[in-house]
C-alpha positions as a Python dict, from the first residue, in 0.01 Angstrom:
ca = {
    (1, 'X'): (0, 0, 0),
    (2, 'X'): (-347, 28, -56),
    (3, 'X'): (-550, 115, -363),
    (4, 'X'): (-791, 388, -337),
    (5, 'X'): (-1054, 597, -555),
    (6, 'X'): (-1170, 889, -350),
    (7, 'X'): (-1433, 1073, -482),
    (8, 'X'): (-1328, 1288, -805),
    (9, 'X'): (-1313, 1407, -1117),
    (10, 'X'): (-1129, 1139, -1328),
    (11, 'X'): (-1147, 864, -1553),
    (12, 'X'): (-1190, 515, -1416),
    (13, 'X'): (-946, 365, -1637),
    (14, 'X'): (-673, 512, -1471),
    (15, 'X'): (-531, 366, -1106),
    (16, 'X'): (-510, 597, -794),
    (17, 'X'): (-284, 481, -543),
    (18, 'X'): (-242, 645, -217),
    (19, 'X'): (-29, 478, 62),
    (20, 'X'): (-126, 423, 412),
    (21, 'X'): (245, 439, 496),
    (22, 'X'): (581, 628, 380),
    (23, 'X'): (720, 462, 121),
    (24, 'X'): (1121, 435, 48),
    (25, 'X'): (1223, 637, -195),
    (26, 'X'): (1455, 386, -352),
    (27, 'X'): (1151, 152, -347),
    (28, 'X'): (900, 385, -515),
    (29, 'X'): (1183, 506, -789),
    (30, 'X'): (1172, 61, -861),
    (31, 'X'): (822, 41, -875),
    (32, 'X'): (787, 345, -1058),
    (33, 'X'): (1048, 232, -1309),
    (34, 'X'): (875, -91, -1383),
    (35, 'X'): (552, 79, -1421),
    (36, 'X'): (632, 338, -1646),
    (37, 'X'): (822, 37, -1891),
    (38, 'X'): (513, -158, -1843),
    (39, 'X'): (289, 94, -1947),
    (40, 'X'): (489, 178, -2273),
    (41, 'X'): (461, -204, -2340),
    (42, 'X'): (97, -140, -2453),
    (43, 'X'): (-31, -208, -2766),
    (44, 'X'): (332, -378, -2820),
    (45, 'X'): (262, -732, -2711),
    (46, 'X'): (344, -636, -2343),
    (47, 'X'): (-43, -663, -2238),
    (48, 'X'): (-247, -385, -2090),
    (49, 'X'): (-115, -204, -1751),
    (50, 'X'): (-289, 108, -1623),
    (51, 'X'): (-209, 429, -1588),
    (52, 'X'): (-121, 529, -1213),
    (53, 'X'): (-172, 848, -1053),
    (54, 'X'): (56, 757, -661),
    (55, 'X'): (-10, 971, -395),
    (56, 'X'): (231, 916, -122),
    (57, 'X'): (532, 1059, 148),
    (58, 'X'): (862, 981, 181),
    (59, 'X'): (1115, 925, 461),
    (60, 'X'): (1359, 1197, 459),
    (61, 'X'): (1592, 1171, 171),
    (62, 'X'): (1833, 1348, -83),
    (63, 'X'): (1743, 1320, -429),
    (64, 'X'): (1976, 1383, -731),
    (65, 'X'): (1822, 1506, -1115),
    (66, 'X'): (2018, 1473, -1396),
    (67, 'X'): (2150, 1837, -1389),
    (68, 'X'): (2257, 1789, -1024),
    (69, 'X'): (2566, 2000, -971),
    (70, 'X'): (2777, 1857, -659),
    (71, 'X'): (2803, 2178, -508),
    (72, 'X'): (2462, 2217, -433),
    (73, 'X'): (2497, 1898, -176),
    (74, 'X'): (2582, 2107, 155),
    (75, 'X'): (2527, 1845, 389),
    (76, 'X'): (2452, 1490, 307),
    (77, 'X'): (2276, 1466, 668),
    (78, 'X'): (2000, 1192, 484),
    (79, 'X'): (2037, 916, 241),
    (80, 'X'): (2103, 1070, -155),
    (81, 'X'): (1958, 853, -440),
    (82, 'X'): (2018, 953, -823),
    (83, 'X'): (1640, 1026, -947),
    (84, 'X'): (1683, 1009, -1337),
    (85, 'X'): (1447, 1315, -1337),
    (86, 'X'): (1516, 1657, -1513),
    (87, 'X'): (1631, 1884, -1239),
    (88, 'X'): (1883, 1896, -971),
    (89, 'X'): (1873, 1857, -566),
    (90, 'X'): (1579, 1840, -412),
    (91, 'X'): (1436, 1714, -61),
    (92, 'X'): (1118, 1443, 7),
    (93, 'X'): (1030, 1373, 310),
    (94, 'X'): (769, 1374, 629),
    (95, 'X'): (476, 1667, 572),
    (96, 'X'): (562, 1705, 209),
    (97, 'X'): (284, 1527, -39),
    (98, 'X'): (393, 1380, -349),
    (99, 'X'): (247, 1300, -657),
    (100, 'X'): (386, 1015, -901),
    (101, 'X'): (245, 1062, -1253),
    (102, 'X'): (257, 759, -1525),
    (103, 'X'): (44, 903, -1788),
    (104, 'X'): (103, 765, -2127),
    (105, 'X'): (91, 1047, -2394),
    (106, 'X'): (76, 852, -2675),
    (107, 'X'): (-271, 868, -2660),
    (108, 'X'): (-262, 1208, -2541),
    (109, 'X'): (-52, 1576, -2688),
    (110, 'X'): (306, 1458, -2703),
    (111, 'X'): (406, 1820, -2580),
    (112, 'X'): (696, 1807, -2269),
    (113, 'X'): (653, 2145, -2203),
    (114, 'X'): (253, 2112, -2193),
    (115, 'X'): (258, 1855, -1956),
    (116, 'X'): (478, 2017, -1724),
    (117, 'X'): (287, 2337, -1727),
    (118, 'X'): (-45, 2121, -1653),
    (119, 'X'): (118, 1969, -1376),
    (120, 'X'): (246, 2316, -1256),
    (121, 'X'): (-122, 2484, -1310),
    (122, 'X'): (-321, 2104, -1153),
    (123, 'X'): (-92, 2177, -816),
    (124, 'X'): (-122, 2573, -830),
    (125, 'X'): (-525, 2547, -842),
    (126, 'X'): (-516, 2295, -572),
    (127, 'X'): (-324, 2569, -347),
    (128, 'X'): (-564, 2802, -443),
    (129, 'X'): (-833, 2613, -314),
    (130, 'X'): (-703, 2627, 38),
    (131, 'X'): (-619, 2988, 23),
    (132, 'X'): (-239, 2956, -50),
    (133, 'X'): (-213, 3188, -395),
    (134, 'X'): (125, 3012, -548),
    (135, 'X'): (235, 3081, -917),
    (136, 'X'): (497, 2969, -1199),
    (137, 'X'): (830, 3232, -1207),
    (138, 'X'): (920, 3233, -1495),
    (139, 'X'): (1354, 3126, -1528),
    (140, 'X'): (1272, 2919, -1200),
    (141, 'X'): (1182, 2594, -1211),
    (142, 'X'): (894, 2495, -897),
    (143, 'X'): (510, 2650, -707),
    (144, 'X'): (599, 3003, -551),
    (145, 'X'): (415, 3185, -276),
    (146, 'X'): (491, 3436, -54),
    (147, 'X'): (635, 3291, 299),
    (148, 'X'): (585, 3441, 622),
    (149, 'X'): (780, 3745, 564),
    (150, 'X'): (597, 3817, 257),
    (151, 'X'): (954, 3739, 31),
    (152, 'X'): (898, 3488, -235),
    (153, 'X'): (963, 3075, -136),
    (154, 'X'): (918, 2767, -305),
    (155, 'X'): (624, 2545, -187),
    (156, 'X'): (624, 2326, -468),
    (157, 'X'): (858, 2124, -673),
    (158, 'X'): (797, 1974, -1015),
    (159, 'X'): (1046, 1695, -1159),
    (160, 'X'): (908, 1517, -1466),
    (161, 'X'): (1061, 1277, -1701),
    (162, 'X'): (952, 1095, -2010),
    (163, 'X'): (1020, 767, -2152),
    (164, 'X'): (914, 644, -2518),
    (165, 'X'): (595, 914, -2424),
    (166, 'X'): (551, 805, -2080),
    (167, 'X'): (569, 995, -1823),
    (168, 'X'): (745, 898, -1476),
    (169, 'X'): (803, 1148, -1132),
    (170, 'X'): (595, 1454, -1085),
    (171, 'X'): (538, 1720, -798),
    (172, 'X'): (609, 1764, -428),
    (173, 'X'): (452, 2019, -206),
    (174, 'X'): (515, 2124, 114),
    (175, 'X'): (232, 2049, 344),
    (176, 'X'): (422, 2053, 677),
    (177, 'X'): (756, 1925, 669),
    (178, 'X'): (1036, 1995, 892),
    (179, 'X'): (1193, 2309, 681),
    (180, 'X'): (1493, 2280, 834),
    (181, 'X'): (1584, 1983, 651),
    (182, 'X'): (1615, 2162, 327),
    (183, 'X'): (1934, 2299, 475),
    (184, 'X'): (2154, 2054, 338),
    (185, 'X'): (2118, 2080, -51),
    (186, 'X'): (2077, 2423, -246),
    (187, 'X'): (1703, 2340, -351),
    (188, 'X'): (1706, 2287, -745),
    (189, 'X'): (1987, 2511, -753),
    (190, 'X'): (1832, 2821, -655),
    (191, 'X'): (2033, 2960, -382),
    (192, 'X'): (1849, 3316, -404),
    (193, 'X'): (1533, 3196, -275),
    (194, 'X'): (1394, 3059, 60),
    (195, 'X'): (1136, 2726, 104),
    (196, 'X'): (766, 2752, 282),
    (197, 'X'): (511, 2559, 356),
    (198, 'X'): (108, 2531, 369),
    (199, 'X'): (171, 2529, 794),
    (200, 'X'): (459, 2785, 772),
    (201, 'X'): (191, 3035, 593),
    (202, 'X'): (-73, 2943, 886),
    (203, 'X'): (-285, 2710, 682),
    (204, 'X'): (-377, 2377, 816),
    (205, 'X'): (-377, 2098, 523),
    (206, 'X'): (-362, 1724, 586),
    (207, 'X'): (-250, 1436, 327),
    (208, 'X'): (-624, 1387, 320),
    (209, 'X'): (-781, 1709, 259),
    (210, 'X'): (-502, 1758, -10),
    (211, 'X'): (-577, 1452, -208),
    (212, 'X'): (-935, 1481, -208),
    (213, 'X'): (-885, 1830, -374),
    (214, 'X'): (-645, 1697, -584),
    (215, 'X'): (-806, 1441, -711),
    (216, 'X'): (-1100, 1685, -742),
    (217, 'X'): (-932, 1887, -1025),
    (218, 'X'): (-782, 1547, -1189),
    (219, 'X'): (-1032, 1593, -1507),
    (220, 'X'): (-936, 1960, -1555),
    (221, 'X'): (-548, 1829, -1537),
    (222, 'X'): (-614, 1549, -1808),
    (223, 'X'): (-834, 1771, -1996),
    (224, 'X'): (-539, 2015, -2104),
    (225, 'X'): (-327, 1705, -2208),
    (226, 'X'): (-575, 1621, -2510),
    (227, 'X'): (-426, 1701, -2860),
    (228, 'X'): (-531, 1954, -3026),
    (229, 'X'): (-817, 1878, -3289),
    (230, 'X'): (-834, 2070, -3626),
    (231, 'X'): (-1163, 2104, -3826),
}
């Protein structure tokens, strides 16, 4: 892995990571682990770790929230690792871009609900600024858009969790993968609704493009996790 800092909109105190190569997701759930324990060591004896913003890719694999139900595991085709996220089924792998978020709120609004809908609104503007138009449904948990035969789809995912007011996970979205791979789970547990893609919808977004607008809209993101100030 390689640290990186493309150019952006966002605070130099905090680490952006973007691998060179797909990482394992049983790896990156480790690292991730550590990092989020490390950071919540601050101010606590436990030194002074940086945030870490990880952009990255998986190989294909299964992973299981903590509302999983086993039903919604069709066909265990790829390896299936137990997240510790909120959330149930979903699928990482090749074409899909995720984003790792260890942001410590202490610092920041201690608001769950906040910091998932910043996450949702970061990714959704990002979208936006390749022409995809996705939105929040409300009752279903992920990024919507229209796929290809104009019937709503997920493109995004978002699976967050929070430790002593850490955060830990984040958001997938579906640059390119190979769709047919979400065959073998029941994605988050909506059975009622297909998944798309950025490529499916005729747009062509690389890893690159999507992390330099990403990162673009960073200081937007962390500017709706401040705390509210009273005069």
């Amino acid at each position: 892995m390689t640290d990186a800092r493309p150019e952006g909109d966002r605070p130099a105190d905090i680490e952006i990571r973007i691998a060179p190569a797909r990482v394992p997701y049983r790896q990156a759930l480790a690292e991730m682990t550590a990092r989020n324990a490390a950071i919540g060591a601050n101010g606590t004896g436990g030194g002074a770790t940086r945030e870490l913003v990880w952009l990255l890719e998986h190989p294909p694999v299964y992973t299981a929230g903590t509302s999983a139900a086993r039903e919604d595991l069709l066909d265990a085709r790829f390896d299936v690792v137990e997240a510790g996220r909120g959330g149930r089924y979903t699928y990482h792998g090749p074409g899909q871009r995720i984003g790792y978020l260890m942001l410590d709120l202490r610092g920041r609004s201690r608001d769950v609900r906040g910091f998932v809908h910043a996450v949702e609104g970061w990714v959704i503007d990002t979208l936006g600024d390749f022409g995809c138009a996705a939105w929040r449904a409300p009752g279903r948990i992920g990024i919507w858009t229209r796929g290809p035969d104009g019937a709503e789809a997920k493109v995004g995912a978002i699976g967050v969790r929070i430790r002593r007011w850490v955060t830990m996970h984040g958001f997938s979205v579906n640059l390119s993968p190979d769709l047919s791979h979400f065959g073998g789970i029941v994605p988050c547990g909506i059975a009622d609704y297909g998944v798309t893609s950025v490529a499916a919808l005729g747009l062509d977004v690389g890893p690159e493009a999507w992390d330099k607008a990403l990162l673009a809209r960073m200081g937007a993101f962390l500017a709706q996790l401040e705390p509210e100030t009273t005069e």
